[in-house]
C-alpha positions as CSV (number, residue, x, y, z in Angstrom):
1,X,41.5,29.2,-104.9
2,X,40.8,27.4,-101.7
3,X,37.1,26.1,-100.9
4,X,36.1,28.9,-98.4
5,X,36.9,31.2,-101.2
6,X,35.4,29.0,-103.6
7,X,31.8,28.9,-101.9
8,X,31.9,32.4,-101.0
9,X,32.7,33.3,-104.7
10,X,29.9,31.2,-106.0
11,X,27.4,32.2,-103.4
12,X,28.0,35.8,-104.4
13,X,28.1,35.3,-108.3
14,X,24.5,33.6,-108.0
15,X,23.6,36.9,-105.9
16,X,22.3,34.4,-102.5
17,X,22.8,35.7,-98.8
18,X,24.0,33.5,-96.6
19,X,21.1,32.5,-95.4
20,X,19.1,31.7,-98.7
21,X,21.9,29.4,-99.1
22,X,21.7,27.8,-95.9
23,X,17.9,27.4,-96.2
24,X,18.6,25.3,-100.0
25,X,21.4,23.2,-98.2
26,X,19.6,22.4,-95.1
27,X,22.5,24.0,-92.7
28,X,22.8,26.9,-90.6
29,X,23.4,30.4,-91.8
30,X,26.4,30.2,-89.3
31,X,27.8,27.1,-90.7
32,X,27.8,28.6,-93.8
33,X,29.4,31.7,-92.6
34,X,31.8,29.5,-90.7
35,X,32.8,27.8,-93.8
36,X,33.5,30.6,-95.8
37,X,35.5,32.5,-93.3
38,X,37.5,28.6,-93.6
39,X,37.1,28.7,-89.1
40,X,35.9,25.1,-89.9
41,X,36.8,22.2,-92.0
42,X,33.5,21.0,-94.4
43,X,32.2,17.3,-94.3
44,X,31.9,15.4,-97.5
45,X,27.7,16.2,-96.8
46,X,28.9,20.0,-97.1
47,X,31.3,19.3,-100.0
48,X,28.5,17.1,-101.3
49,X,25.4,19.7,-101.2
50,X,27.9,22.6,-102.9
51,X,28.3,20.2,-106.0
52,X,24.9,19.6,-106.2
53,X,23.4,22.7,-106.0
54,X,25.9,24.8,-107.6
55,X,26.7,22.0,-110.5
56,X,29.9,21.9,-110.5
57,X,32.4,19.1,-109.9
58,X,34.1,18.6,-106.2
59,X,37.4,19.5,-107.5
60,X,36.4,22.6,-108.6
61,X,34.3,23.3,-105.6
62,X,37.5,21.7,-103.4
63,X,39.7,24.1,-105.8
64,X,41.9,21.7,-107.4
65,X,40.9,22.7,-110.5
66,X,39.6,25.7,-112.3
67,X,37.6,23.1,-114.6
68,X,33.8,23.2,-113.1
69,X,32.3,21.2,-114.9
70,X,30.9,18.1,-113.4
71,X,32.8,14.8,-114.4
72,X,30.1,13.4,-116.1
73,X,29.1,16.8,-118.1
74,X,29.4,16.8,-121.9
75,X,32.5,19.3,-122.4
Protein backbone atom coordinates (compact mmCIF):
# COMPACT_ATOMS: atom_id res chain seq x y z
CA UNK A 1 0.00 0.00 0.00
CA UNK A 2 1.46 3.34 -1.09
CA UNK A 3 1.12 6.50 1.25
CA UNK A 4 -1.73 8.27 -0.60
CA UNK A 5 -3.57 5.08 -0.07
CA UNK A 6 -2.31 4.77 3.31
CA UNK A 7 -3.65 8.20 4.63
CA UNK A 8 -6.74 7.97 2.83
CA UNK A 9 -7.33 4.44 4.48
CA UNK A 10 -6.59 5.71 7.92
CA UNK A 11 -8.52 8.98 7.52
CA UNK A 12 -11.55 6.89 6.63
CA UNK A 13 -11.11 4.05 9.24
CA UNK A 14 -11.09 6.88 12.10
CA UNK A 15 -14.37 8.14 10.23
CA UNK A 16 -12.54 12.12 9.70
CA UNK A 17 -13.48 14.25 6.47
CA UNK A 18 -10.93 15.81 4.94
CA UNK A 19 -11.22 18.71 6.43
CA UNK A 20 -11.31 17.61 10.25
CA UNK A 21 -8.09 16.20 9.34
CA UNK A 22 -6.66 19.18 7.88
CA UNK A 23 -7.94 21.38 10.81
CA UNK A 24 -5.81 18.62 13.47
CA UNK A 25 -2.71 18.78 11.11
CA UNK A 26 -2.56 22.45 10.57
CA UNK A 27 -2.81 22.06 6.55
CA UNK A 28 -5.25 22.71 3.89
CA UNK A 29 -8.18 20.52 3.20
CA UNK A 30 -6.78 20.71 -0.42
CA UNK A 31 -3.34 19.56 0.54
CA UNK A 32 -4.82 16.79 2.14
CA UNK A 33 -6.96 15.94 -0.80
CA UNK A 34 -3.90 16.51 -2.99
CA UNK A 35 -2.05 14.00 -0.99
CA UNK A 36 -4.31 11.41 -1.06
CA UNK A 37 -5.15 11.56 -4.70
CA UNK A 38 -0.80 11.07 -4.62
CA UNK A 39 -0.96 14.66 -7.36
CA UNK A 40 1.80 15.77 -4.78
CA UNK A 41 4.80 14.34 -3.07
CA UNK A 42 4.44 14.81 1.09
CA UNK A 43 7.26 16.63 3.17
CA UNK A 44 8.80 14.97 6.08
CA UNK A 45 6.42 17.82 8.16
CA UNK A 46 3.39 15.81 6.35
CA UNK A 47 4.93 12.37 6.86
CA UNK A 48 5.76 13.75 10.33
CA UNK A 49 2.13 15.03 11.50
CA UNK A 50 0.48 11.45 9.98
CA UNK A 51 2.73 9.50 12.54
CA UNK A 52 1.82 11.59 15.20
CA UNK A 53 -1.56 11.87 15.09
CA UNK A 54 -2.54 8.56 13.75
CA UNK A 55 0.31 6.64 15.97
CA UNK A 56 1.77 4.72 13.84
CA UNK A 57 5.28 4.40 12.70
CA UNK A 58 6.55 6.24 9.24
CA UNK A 59 7.13 3.05 7.58
CA UNK A 60 3.85 2.04 8.03
CA UNK A 61 2.35 5.36 7.17
CA UNK A 62 5.20 5.46 4.08
CA UNK A 63 3.89 1.70 3.46
CA UNK A 64 6.96 -0.17 3.81
CA UNK A 65 5.51 -2.22 6.15
CA UNK A 66 2.23 -3.54 7.22
CA UNK A 67 3.73 -3.36 11.01
CA UNK A 68 2.04 0.10 12.52
CA UNK A 69 3.25 0.13 15.43
CA UNK A 70 5.53 2.91 16.36
CA UNK A 71 9.24 1.81 16.79
CA UNK A 72 9.35 2.56 20.19
CA UNK A 73 5.87 0.74 21.12
CA UNK A 74 5.91 -2.25 23.38
CA UNK A 75 4.87 -5.18 20.85
Amino acid sequence: MKFNERIRALREDADKTQTEIAVVLGMSQRRVSRLEKADIQPTLSDIEKYCMYFNKSADYILGYTDNPMPFNAKQ
